[in-house]
N, C-alpha and C positions, 0 to 999 in steps of 0.2 A: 559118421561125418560130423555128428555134434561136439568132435572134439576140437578144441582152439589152438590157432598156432603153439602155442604155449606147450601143450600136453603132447602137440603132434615133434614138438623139436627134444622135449625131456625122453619120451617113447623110443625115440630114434636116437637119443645118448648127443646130438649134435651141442645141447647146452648142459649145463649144470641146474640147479634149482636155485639156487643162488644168482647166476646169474639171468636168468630168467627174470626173477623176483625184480633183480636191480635192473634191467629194461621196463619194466612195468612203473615203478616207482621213477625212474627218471623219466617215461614217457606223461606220467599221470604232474607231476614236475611240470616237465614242461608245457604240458596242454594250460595247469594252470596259471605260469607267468605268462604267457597269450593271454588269455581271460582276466588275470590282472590288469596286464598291458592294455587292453581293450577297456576293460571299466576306469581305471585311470585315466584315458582320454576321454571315455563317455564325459566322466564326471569333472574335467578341462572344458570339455564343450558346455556341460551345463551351467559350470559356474560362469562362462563368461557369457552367456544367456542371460543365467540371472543376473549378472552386470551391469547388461543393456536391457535390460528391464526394469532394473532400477535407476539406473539412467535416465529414462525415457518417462518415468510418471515423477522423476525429481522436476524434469521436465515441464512433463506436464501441471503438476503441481503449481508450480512457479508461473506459467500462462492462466492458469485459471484465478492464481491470488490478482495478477496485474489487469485480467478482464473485473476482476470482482470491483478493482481499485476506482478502475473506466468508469463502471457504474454505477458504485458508490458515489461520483465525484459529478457525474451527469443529476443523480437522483437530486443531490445539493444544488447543484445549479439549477435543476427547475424549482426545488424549494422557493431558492433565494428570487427566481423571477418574480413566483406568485405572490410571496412577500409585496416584492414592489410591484407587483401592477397594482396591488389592493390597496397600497399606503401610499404610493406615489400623492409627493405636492408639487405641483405647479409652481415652476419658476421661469416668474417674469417681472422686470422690475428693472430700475432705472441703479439701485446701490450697487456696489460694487463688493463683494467681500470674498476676502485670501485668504486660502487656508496653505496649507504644506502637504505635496503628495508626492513621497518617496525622494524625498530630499529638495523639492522642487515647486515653487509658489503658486499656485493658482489662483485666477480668479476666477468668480463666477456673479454675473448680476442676477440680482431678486430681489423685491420687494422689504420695505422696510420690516413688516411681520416677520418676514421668514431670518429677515438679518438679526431680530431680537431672539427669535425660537431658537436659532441656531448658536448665538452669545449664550443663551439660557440652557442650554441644555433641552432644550424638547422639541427640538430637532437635528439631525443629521445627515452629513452626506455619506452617499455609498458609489462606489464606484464600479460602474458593470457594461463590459464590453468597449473600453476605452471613453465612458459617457460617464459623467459626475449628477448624481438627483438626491434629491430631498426627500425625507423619508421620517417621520414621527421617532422620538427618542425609544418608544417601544419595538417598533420592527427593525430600528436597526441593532438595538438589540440580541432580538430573535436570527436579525441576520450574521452577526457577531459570534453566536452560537454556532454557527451553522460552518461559518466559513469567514476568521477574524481578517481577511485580509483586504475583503470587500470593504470595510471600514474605513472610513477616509478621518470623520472626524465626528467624535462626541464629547461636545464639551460635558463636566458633570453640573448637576442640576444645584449641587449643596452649597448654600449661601454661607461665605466665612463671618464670622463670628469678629467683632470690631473689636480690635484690644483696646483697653482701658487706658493704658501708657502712650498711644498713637498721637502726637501732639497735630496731626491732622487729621482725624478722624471726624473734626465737626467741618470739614470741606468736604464735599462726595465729589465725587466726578461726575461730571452735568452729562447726561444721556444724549445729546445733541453733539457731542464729541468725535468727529470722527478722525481715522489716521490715514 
């Protein structure tokens, strides 16, 4: 009984050996383009696995750059408050003085001090949270660093130099001048 169709159909003269042979080898054939056929789809399925996998951490990728951005951009803004609560100046005063914020004139009254600091260069405004404040020429600076668009206005502090040839150079403009 241990013998296999194979031996039991050559035994009985029903095949040839040849033909035998070539049943074996077209069956062995065709088992393997099934098991081709099969890993060629395995491997349709995996690649488009890996597709959506890479898909999905380009994804995620991209959400964790624009969280990082959130909080980078929060971490700046608390910078830029403590800034000013630290260097905040008081403004109060009866002068009246215009700057230009984003194409558009402003005033803001303060004291005559703060109107020279701010001529001179050693002081500045900063603009935060739709609110205009005064702030030392070094923290707006610092804040300038941080985030240049808080910056309203810093005049520079460096005193021009009087040309020789200026045939009004010995008139200055009287400090009591206003526009």
């Amino acid at each position: 009984m241990g013998n296999s169709f194979k031996e039991q159909f050559l035994k009985k003269g029903l095949v040839t050996k040849k033909q035998a042979n070539k049943a074996i080898n077209e069956k062995r054939v065709s088992h393997s383009k099934k098991r081709n056929k099969k890993t060629r789809e395995d491997d349709e399925i995996q690649r488009r696995i890996q597709l959506v996998r890479d898909e999905q951490s380009a994804r995620n990728r991209e959400l964790n750059h624009q969280r990082n951005e959130v909080a980078k951009e929060k971490e700046i803004q608390g910078q830029i408050r403590q800034i000013i609560k630290q260097n905040l100046i008081e403004v109060e005063g009866d002068n009246s003085f215009h700057f230009v914020d984003n194409k558009k004139i402003k005033k803001l009254y303060v004291s005559k001090q703060i109107v020279d600091g701010l001529s001179n260069g050693k002081m500045a405004i900063i603009k935060q949270d739709e609110q205009y404040l005064v702030v030392p020429a070094k923290a707006a600076r610092q804040i300038q660093d941080r985030k240049a668009a808080s910056l309203i206005l810093l005049n520079s502090s460096v005193k021009k130099e009087l040309d020789p040839d200026d045939p009004y150079a010995e008139f200055p403009i009287p400090d009591d001048l206003e526009w």
